[in-house]
C-alpha positions in Angstrom: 64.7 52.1 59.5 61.4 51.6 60.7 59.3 48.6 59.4 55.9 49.1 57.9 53.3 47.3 59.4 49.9 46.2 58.1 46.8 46.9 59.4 44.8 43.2 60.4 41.4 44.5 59.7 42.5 45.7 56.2 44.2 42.8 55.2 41.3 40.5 56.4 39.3 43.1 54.1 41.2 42.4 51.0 41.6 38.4 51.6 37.6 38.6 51.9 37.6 40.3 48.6 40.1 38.3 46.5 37.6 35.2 47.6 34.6 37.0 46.5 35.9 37.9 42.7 37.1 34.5 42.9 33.1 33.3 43.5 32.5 36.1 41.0 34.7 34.7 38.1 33.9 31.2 38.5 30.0 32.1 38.2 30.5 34.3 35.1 32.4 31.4 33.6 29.7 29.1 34.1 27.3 31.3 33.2 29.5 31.8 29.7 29.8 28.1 29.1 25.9 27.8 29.3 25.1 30.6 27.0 27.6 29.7 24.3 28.5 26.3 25.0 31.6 24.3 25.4 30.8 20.2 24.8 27.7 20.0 24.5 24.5 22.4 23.9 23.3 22.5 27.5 20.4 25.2 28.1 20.1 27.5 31.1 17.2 26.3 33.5 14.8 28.8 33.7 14.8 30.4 37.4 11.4 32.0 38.3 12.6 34.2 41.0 15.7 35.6 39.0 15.2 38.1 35.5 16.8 36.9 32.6 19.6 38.1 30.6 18.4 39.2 27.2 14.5 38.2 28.0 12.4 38.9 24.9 9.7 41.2 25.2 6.6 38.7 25.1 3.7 39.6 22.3 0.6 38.6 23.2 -1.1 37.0 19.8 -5.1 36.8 19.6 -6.1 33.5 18.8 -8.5 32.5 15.8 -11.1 30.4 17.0 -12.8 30.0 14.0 -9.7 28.2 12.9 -10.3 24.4 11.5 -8.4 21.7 10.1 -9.9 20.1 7.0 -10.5 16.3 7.4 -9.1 16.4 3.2 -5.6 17.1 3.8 -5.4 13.6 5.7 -6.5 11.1 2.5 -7.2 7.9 2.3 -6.3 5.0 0.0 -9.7 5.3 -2.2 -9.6 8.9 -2.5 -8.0 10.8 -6.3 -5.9 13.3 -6.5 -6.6 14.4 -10.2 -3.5 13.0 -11.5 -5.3 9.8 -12.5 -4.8 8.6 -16.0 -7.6 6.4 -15.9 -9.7 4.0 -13.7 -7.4 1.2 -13.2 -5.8 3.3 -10.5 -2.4 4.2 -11.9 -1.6 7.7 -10.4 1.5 9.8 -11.6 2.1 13.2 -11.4 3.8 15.8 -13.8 7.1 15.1 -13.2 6.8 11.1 -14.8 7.9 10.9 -18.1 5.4 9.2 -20.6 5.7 8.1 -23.6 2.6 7.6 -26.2 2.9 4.5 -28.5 0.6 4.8 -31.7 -1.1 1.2 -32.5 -2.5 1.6 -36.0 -6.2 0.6 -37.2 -6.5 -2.3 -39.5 -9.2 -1.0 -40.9 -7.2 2.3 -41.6 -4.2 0.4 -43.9 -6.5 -1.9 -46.1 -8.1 -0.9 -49.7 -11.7 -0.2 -47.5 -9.6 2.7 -46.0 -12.0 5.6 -47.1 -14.9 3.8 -45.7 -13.8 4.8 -42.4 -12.7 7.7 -40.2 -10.9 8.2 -36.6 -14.1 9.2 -34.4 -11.8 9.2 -31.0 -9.0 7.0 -28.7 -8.4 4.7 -26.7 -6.2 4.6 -23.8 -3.9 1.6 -22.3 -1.8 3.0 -19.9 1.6 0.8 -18.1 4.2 1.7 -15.9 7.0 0.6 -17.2 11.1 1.1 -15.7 14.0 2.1 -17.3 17.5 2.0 -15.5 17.3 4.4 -12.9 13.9 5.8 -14.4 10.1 4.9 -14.2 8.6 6.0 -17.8 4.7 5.7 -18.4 3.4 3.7 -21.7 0.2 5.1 -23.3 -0.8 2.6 -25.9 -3.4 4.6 -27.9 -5.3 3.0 -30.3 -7.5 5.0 -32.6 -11.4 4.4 -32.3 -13.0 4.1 -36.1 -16.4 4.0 -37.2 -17.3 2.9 -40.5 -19.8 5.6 -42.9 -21.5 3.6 -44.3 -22.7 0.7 -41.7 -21.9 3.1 -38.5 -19.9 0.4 -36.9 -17.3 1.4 -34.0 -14.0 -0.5 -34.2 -10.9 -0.4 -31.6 -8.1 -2.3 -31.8 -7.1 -4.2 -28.9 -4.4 -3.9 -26.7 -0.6 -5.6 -26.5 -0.7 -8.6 -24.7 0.8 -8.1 -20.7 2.4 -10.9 -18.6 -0.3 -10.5 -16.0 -3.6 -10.0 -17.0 -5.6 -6.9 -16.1 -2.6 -5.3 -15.0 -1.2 -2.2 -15.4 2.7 -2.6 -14.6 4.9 -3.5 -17.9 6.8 -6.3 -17.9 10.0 -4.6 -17.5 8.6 -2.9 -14.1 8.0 -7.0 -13.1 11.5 -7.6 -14.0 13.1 -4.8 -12.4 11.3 -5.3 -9.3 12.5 -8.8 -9.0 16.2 -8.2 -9.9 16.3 -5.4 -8.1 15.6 -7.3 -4.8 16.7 -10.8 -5.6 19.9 -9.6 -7.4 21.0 -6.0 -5.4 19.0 -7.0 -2.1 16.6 -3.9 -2.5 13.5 -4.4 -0.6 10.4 -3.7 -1.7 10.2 -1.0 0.7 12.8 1.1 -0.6 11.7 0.4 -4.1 8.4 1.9 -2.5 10.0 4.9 -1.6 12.3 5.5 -4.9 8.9 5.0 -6.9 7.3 7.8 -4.5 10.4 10.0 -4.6 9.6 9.6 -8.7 6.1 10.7 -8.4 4.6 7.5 -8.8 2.1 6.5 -6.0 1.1 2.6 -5.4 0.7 0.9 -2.3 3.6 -1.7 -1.1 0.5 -4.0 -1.0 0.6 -3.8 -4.6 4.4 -4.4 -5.2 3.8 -7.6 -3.0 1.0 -8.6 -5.2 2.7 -7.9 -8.4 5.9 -10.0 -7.0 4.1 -12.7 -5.9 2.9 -13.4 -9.6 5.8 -12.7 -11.1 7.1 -15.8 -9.2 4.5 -17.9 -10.2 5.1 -17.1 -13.4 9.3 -18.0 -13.2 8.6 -21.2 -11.2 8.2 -23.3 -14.7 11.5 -21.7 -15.8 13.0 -22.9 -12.2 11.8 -26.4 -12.2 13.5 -27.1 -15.8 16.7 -25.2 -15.0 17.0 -27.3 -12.2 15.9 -30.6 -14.1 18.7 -29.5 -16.2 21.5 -29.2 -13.1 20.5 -33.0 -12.1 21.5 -34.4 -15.2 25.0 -32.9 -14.9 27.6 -35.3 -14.6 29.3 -33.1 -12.3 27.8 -31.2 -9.5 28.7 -28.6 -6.7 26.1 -27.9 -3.8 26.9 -25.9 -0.5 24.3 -24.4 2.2 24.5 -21.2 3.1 22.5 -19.6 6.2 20.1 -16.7 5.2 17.7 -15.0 8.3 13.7 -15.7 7.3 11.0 -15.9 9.0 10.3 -14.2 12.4 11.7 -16.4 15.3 10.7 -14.0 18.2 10.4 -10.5 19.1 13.1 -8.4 17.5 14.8 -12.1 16.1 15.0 -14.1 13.1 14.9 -17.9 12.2 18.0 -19.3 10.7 17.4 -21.1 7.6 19.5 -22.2 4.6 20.3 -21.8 1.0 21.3 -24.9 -1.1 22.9 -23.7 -4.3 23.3 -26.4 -6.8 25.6 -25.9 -9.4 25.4 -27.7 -12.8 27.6 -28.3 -16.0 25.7 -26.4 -18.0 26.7 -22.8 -15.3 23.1 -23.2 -14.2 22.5 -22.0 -10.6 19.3 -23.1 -8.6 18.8 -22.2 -5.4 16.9 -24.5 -2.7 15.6 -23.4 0.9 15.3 -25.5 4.0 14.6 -24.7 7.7 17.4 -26.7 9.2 20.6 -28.0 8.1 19.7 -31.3 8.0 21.0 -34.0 5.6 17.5 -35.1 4.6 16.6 -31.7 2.5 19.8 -32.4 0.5 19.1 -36.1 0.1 15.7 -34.7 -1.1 16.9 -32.3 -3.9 19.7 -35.1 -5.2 16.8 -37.7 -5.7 17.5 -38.8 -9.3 20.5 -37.7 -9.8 23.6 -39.9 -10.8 27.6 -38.6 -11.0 29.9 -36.7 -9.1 28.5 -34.7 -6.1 31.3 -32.2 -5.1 31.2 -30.4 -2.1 33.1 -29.4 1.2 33.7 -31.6 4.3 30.2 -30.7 6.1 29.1 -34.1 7.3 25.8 -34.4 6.3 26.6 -34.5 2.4 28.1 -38.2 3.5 25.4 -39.3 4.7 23.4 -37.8 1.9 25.7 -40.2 -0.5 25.7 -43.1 1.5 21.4 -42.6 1.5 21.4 -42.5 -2.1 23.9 -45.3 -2.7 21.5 -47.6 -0.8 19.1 -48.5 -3.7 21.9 -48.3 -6.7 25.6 -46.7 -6.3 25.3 -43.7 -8.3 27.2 -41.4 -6.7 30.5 -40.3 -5.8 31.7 -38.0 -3.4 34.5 -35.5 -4.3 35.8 -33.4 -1.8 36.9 -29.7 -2.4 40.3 -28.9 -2.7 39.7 -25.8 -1.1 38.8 -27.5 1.7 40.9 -30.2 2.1 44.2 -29.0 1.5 47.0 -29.0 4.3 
């Protein structure tokens, strides 16, 4: 039998062209992988000699010239919306519940009732909170005029915690448990407050906090007064980050909770761990000083034993057992 025999050039031919759908398939895989991805969302890079594969057809649009941006849209702090409820500066829209309390007149409940008649109202307006929700007080108090003598009359507003100011004392108390108490700054308080349609400046929450603390500071000095004169009493430190150490760092400070007999907790702040802050806040006091094995409480006794021997050191369990 004769063999068959293959011709060189032809099978050089066909080696030539299993390489060149072999090019062929690896560059319409790649080009696959760009268009609709594999790992990642890679993009095809634009080739200015080379068409592309499903080019849109390119619409020219006229431009408007005359086009301008209004300088309103961009507003500043001083400027109204139209939402105002009055001139102290309290802004709310539509969505904010309110909720209008009626003070009566005097003048309207006594025996001299008919001598006088409602001519208008007045307006107190407070923001106050509710759990999970910001409601608006409108105290509105009846102007009268008497008929006979044509005097006006308006009674006068309820008392607030801070004068001239238009936050409730249950937004005062909300702000400050809600950040000393569940660690919500003020900032995100900002934002739930604008989320709620009510619009004040973080400026203001500072402000508001600020004397809301002056006005607890009496209530701190005599629950502490009250934690000195336990016979027993706990104190630890505990590091908290305040104050700006340097660029993208915080100082490290410390917490001194004091613990009383009464369960009265009052918390003290110091830059250092030092022994001489604690000696400081134990000035005065006279019994049993418990606390762990941190080596500066020692010498905190040992400072206030000097004049009269007051104090004894008990050492937590906790800490010392084996």
């Amino acid at each position: 039998m004769k063999a068959n025999k293959t011709n060189p050039l032809h099978q050089d031919k066909v080696s030539q062209l299993e390489e060149h759908i072999v090019v062929l398939e690896q560059q319409l895989n790649w080009f696959k992988r760009q268009l609709f991805g594999r790992k990642s969302e890679k993009q095809i890079i634009e080739d200015t000699h080379q068409g592309q594969l499903f080019a849109a057809t390119k619409v020219d649009t006229p431009q408007d010239d005359t086009t301008e941006v209004k300088s309103h849209k961009r507003k500043s702090n001083t400027q109204r919306s139209g939402d105002e409820v009055n001139d102290s500066g309290l802004r709310f829209d539509d969505t904010v519940p309110t909720k209008v309390i009626d003070i009566p007149a005097p003048e309207l409940q006594g025996e001299d009732a008919d001598q006088y008649e409602i001519i208008g109202y007045k307006e107190t307006t407070r923001l106050a909170q509710q759990p999970g929700s910001y409601t608006v007080l409108i105290y509105r108090r009846p102007v009268v005029r008497h008929k006979m003598e044509q005097t006006v009359k308006s009674s006068e507003a309820p008392t607030n915690v801070l004068d001239g100011c238009y936050a409730d004392v249950s937004l005062l108390a909300g702000l400050m448990v809600d950040k000393g108490v569940y660690h919500l700054p003020l900032y995100r308080q900002h934002q739930r407050m604008i989320d709620s349609g009510i619009h004040i400046s973080r400026a203001t929450l500072t402000n508001w906090i600020q004397k809301g603390i002056e006005l607890l500071k009496p209530i701190y000095r005599a629950q502490l007064k009250s934690i000195l004169a336990s016979k027993t009493l706990a104190m630890d430190e505990v590091p908290i980050k305040a104050g700006r150490k340097s660029k993208g760092k915080m100082k490290q400070t410390y917490y001194w909770p004091m613990f009383g007999d009464n369960d009265e907790i009052a918390f003290t702040w110091s830059n250092s761990k030092g022994f001489m802050h604690a000696k400081n806040q134990l000035n005065g006091f006279s019994g049993v000083l418990l606390t762990d094995g941190y080596a500066a409480y020692t010498r905190t006794v040992k400072e206030l034993n000097k004049k009269e021997n007051n104090v004894i050191h008990a050492a937590c369990w906790v800490h010392y057992h084996e």
